[in-house]
C-alpha positions in Angstrom: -210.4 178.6 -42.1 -213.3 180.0 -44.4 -215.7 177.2 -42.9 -214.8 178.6 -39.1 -215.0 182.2 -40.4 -218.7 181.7 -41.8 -219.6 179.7 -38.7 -218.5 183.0 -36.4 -220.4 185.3 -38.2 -223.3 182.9 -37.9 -223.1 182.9 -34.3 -222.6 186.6 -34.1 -225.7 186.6 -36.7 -227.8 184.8 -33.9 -226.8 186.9 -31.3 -227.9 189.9 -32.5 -230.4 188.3 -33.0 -231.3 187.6 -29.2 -230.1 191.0 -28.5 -232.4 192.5 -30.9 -235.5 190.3 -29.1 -234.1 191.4 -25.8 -234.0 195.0 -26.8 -237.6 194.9 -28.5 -239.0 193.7 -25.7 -237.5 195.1 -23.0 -238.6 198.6 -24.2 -242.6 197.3 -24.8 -242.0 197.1 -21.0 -241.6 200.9 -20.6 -244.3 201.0 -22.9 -246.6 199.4 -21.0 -245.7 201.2 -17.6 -246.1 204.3 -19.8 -250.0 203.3 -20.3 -250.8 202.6 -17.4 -250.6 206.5 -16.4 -253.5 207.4 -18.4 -255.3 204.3 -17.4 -255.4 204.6 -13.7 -253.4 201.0 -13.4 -252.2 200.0 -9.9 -248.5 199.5 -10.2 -248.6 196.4 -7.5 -251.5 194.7 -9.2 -250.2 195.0 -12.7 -246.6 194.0 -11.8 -248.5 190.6 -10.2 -250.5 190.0 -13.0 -247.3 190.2 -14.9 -245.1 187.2 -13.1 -248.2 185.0 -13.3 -248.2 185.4 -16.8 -243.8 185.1 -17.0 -244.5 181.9 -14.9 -247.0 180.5 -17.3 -245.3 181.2 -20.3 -242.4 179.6 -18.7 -243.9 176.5 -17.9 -245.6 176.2 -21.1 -242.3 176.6 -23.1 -240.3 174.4 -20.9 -239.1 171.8 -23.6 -236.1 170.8 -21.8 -237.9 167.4 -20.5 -236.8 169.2 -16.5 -239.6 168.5 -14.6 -240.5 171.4 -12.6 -240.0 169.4 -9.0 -236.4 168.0 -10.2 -235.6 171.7 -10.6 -235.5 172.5 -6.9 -232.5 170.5 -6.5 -230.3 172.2 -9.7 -226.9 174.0 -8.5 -228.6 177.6 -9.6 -232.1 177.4 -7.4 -230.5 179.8 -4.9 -229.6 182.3 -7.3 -233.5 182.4 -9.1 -234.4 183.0 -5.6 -232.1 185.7 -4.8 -232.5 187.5 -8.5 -236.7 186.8 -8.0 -236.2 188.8 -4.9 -234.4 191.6 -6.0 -236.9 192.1 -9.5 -239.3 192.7 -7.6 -238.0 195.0 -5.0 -236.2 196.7 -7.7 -239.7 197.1 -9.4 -240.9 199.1 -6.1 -237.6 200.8 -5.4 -238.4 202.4 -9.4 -241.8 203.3 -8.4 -240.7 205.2 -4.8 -237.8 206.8 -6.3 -239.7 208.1 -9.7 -242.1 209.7 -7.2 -239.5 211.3 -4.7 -236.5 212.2 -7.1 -238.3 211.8 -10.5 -238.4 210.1 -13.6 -235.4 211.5 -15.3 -233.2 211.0 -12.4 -234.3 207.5 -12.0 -233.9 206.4 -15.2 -230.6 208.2 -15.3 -229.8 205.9 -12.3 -231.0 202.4 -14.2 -229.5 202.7 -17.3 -226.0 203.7 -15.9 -225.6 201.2 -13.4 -224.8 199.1 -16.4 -221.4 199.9 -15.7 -221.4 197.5 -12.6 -221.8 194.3 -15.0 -219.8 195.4 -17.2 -217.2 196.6 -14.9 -217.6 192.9 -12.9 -217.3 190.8 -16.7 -214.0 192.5 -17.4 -212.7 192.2 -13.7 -213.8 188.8 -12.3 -213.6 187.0 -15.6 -210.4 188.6 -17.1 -212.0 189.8 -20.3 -210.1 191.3 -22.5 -209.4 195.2 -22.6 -208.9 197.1 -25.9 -208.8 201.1 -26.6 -212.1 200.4 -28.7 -213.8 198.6 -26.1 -213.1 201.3 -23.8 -213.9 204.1 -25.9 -217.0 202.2 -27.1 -218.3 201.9 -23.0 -217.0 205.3 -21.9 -219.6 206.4 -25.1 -222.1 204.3 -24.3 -222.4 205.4 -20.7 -222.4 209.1 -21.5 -224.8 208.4 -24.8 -227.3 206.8 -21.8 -227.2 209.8 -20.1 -227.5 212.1 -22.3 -230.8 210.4 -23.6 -232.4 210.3 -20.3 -231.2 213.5 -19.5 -233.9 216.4 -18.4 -233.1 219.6 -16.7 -233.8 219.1 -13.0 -235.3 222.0 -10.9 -235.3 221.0 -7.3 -234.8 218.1 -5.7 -237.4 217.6 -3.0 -235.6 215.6 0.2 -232.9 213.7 1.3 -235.0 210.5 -0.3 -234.5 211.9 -3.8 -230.4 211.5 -3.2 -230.3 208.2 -1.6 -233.2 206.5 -3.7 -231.3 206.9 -7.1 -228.1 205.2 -5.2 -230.0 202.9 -4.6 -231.7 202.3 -7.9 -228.0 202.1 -9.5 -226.4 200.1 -7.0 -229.7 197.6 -6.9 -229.9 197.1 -10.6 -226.0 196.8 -11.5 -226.1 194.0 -8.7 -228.7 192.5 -10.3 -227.5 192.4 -13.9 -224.2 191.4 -12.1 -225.9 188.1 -10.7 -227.2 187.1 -13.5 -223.9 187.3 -15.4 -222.6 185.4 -12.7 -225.2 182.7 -13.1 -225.2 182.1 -16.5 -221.3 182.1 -16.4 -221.3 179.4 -13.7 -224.7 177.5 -14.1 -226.6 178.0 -17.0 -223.9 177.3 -19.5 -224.7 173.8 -20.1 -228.3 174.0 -18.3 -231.5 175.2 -19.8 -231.9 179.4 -19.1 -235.7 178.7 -19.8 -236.0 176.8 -16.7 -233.7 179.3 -14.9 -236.2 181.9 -16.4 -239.2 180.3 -15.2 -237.9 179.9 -11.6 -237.0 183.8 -11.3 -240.3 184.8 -12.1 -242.1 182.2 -10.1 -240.1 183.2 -6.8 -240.9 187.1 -8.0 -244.6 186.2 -8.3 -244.4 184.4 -4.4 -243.1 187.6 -2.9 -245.4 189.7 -4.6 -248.3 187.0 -3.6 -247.4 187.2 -0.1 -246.8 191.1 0.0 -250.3 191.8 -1.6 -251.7 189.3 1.3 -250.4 191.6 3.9 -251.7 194.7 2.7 -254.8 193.5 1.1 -256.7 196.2 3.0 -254.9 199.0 1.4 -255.1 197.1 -2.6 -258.2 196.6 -4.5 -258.6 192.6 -5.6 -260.5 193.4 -8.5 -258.8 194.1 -11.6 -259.5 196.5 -14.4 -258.9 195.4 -18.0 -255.6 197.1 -18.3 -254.3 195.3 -15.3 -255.3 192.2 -16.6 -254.7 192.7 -20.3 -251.8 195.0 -19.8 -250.2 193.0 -16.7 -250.3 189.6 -19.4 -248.7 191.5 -22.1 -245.9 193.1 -19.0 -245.3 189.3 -17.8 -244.8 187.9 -21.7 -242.3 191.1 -22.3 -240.5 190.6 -19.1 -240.2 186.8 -19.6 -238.7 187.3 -23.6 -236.5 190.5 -22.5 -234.8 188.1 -19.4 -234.5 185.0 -21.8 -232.9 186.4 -24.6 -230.7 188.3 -22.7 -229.1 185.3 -21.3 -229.1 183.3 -24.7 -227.1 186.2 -26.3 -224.6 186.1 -23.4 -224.3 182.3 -23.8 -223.4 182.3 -27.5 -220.2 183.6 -26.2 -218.8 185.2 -29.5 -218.8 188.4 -27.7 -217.3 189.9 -24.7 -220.6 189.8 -22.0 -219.0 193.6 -21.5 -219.8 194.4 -24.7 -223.1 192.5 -24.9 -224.4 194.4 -21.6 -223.4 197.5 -23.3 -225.1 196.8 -27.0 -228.5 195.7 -24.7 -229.0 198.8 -21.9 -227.9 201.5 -25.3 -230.2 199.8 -27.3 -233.2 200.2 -25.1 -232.6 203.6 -24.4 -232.3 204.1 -27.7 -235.7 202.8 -28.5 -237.6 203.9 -25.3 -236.3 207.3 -26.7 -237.4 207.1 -29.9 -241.1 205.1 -28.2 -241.7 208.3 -26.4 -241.2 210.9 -28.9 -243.2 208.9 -32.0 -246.5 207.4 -30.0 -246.4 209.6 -26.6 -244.8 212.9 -28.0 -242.7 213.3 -25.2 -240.2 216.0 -25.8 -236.9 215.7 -26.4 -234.3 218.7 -25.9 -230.7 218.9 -27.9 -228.7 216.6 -25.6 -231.1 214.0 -26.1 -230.6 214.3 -29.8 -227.4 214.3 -28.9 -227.4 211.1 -26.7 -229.2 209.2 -29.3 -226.5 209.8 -31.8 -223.6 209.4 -29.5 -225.4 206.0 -29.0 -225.3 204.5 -32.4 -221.9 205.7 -32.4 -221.2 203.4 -29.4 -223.4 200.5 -31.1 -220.9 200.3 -33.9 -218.0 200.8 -31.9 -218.7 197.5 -29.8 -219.6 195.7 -32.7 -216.3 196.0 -34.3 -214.0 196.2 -30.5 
């Protein structure tokens, strides 16, 4: 019994582990997009630059023995497709709708469509439902939007209703198809591989998009689109990657797991903008930021 006890917490141990690796660099993500204000970046080229640079550190760290052409044929190709698709019109969907409705109403939008996935784990897979569990979501959700929150003046046209719907329905689907991947096919298969094939059908599309508007984008590339693009692609990769490991060790609930990940970033691209961009932060944010370690603990121990 002692043995099985001290091989749980090792497993939980590790996944926090992944979750922590996930978090970290998930939020240099926001960090970089951050940057590439004050640079002048072009948000196409840079979010190109970054799934050559997923694809390459996916092929370079494929140790499964897989070969790349024997992958085409595995049971989950059709869902890499489908989730490489929907990264990167999610990544232009962010763009449009943090022109049009805002930043703060976007990433209001993001952040709480976590609810989908966790919503689909406990339907669809029968996971169980405790009081903590549910007072540790309901917290979670209203610690992520208290964090994001900023007072909104005006909103400008009917795009900056519909384009946050969009942004939440979008990205819950999203998290929601991976879930439902590494549930039914990545199990006992190699999420690196997986990993590799997402990004590699993101960096097609965006390929092939740039080609038929190459009159209106620049080929040349500034240092930061290159430098900053590399470090975006390497970030992106990790954050995707450790995700999934963490939901495979399956010492969790993937509820709960979804719910530690999207607080956790928040709680760090919070804490990102006020100590190296000064962004302000009024009392609900404070607020937020609290009610979010609150919710952190509360999982742990549902």
């Amino acid at each position: 019994m002692k043995a099985d006890q001290q091989r749980s917490a090792f497993f939980i141990f590790i996944l926090m582990i992944y979750l922590l690796l996930s978090i970290l660099t998930a939020t240099l993500i926001f960090i970089i997009f951050k940057l590439a204000v004050p640079y002048k970046a072009n948000l196409l080229k840079l979010i190109t630059i970054n799934y050559v640079a997923a694809l390459m550190l996916g092929l370079f760290s494929n140790a499964s023995g897989i070969s790349m052409a024997s992958a085409f044929t595995s049971s989950w190709i059709g869902m890499a497709l489908l989730i490489g698709f929907l990264f990167i019109v999610m990544f232009y969907f962010f763009g449009l709708s943090t022109r049009e409705a805002g930043m703060a109403v976007t990433s209001v939008a993001g952040k709480m469509s976590v609810s989908v996935p966790i919503v689909y784990s406990i339907i669809w897979y029968s996971e169980p439902v405790g009081f903590l569990k549910i007072a540790g979501l309901i917290l979670a959700l209203s610690a992520l939007f208290l964090t994001v929150y900023k007072p909104i003046r005006s909103t400008p046209n009917k795009l900056a209703y519909l384009l946050p719907i969009v942004i939440f329905a979008g990205s819950g689907i999203t998290d929601s198809l991976v879930k439902h991947t590494q549930y039914h096919y990545l199990r006992n298969s190699d999420p690196l591989l997986f990993s590799t094939f997402v990004f590699f059908f993101a960096l097609i599309i965006g390929i092939g998009y740039i080609f038929f508007t190459r009159k209106q984008v620049s080929l040349r590339l500034t240092p930061f689109e290159l430098i900053g693009g590399t470090i975006l692609g390497f970030a992106n990769f990790a954050s995707l990657y450790f995700f999934i490991l963490a939901l495979n060790c399956g010492k969790i609930d993937s509820s709960i797991v979804f719910g530690i990940n999207n607080v956790g970033i928040v709680l760090l691209s919070a804490l990102s903008g006020t100590l190296f961009f000064k962004e302000q932060l009024i009392t609900l944010n404070f607020a937020g930021i609290g009610l979010a370690l609150l919710a952190i603990l509360i999982l742990m121990f549902a």
